[in-house]
N, C-alpha and C positions, 0 to 999 in steps of 0.2 A: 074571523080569526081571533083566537082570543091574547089576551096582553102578555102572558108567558110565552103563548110562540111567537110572537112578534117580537120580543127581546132577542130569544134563541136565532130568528135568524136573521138578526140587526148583527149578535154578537159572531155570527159563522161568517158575515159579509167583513168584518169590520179584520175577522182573522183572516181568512182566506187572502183581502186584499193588504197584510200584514205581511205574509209568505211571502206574496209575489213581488213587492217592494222588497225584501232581503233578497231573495232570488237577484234581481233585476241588480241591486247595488253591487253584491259579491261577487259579478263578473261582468268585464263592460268590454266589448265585443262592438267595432267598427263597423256598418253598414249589413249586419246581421241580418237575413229576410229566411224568406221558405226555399227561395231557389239552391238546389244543389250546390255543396261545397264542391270551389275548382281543387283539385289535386296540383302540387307543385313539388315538383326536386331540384336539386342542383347538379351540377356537376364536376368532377374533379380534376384541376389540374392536368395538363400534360405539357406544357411545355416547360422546360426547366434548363437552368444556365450549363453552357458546357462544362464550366468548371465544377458540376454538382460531385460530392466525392461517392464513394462507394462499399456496399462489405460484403460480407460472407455470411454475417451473423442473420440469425432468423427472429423477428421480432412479434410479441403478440401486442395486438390493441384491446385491451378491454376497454367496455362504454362506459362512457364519459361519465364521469358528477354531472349534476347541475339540477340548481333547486327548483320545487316544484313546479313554481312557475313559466320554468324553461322545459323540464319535459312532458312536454306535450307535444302534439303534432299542430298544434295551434301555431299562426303568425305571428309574432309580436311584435308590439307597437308601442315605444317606449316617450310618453307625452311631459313628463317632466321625472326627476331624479328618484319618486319614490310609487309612481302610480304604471304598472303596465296592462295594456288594452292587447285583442287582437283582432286581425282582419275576422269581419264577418264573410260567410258565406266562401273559407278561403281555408285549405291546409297544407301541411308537408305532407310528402307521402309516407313517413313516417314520425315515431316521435323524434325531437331535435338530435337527444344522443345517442340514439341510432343510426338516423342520418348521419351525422357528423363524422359517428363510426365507421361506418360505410364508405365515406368520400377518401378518409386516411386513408385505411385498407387500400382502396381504389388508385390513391395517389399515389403507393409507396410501389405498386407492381407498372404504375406507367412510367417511373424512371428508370426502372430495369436494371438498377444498380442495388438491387438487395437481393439477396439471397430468396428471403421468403416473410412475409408479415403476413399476420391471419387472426383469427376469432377465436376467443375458446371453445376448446371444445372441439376444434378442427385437428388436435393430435399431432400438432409440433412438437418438435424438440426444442425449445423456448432460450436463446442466449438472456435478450432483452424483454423487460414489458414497458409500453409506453401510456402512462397511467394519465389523463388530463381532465380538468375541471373546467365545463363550461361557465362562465363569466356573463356573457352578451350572445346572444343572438337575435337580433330584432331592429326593427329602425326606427332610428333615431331623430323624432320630429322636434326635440326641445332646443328652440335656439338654430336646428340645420333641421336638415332631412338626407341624413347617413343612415347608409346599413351599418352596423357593428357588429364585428365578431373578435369577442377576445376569449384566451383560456390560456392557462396553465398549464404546460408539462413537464412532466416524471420522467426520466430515463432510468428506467432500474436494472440493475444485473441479476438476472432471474439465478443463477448460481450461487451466488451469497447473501441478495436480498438489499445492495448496498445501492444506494442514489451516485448514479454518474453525474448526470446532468439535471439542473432544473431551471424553465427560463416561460415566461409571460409574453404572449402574441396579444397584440391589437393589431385589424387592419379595417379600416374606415371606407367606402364608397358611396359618394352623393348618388340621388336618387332620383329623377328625371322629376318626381310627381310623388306624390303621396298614395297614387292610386296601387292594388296588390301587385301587378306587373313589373311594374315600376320599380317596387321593392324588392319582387324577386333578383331582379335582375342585378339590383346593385350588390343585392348579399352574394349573387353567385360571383361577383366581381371582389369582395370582400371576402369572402372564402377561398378565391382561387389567391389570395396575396397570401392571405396566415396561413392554408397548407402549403403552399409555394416556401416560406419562410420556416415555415417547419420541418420541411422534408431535408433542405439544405444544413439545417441544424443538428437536426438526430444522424444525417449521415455524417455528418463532421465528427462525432460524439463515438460511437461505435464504429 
């Protein structure tokens, strides 16, 4: 072999194993292997206080904000204030603000005290839209091991475009283990509190 292609493929070793070191650092992925990703969802809410109030009015949810990072159908694993990882080998069954879209929707027909909430695109007559920005979805191993879900909502009057209401959910649940299980379960315990606390809010509102 002669000294010029021995350089070329010194230098295609020296790249190649360059890529896959950026690859490898730009996403860091919890117990990652070749075994199939499990599929996970949540579920939403049904039990709800007697005193939840009630309307007439028909409400649209459009999906959620939330930055790149959060949408995905990926788990997140949030390990100190500035770095987030996800479960390997592990996802939602959809992306998060889809999901999350899906659990509202879901929530606001099992108190049976709204008239009608829905998706665009479904051809209501729209009183309200409830606009919200995903904040947290993921556990929280810095310091505890919480799931977190917080976000932001919009009450808007789809009639003149004016802000009724707007108000900020956190709701926190420890999480038995660090292991994916674990964590579904506490988010679903953490998302049944901030739609719980949501639904009582927006019906108070409209």
């Amino acid at each position: 072999m002669s000294l010029v292609r021995r350089k070329r493929l010194t230098l295609a070793r020296i790249l190649a194993a360059t890529a896959l070191a950026a690859g490898v650092t730009g996403c860091s992925v919890l117990g990652a292997g070749t075994a199939p990703r499990e599929i996970y969802t949540l579920s939403a809410p049904s039990d709800f206080p007697a005193s939840i109030g009630g309307s007439r009015a028909q409400i649209l949810v459009p999906i959620p904000r939330a930055v790149a990072a959060l949408d995905t159908d990926n788990i997140a694993v949030v390990s100190d204030r500035t770095r987030i990882s996800y479960f390997g080998n592990a996802a939602w069954s959809d992306r998060v603000p889809k999901l999350f879209q899906a659990k509202m929707v879901e929530a606001f027909e099992n108190t049976g005290r709204l008239r009608a909430a829905g998706l665009p695109g479904e051809g209501l007559l729209i009183d309200y839209q409830l606009a919200t920005d995903i904040r947290a979805f993921q556990l929280d191993i810095n310091g505890s091991r919480d799931a977190v879900v917080e976000f932001s909502a919009k009450i808007i009057n789809d009639r003149n475009g004016r802000v009724v209401a707007t108000k900020t959910f956190v709701a926190k649940a420890h999480a038995s283990s660090d292991k994916v299980n674990d964590a579904v379960a506490a988010m679903n315990r953490a998302l049944d509190q901030a739609l719980g606390e949501l639904l009582v809010w927006t019906l108070g509102k409209i």
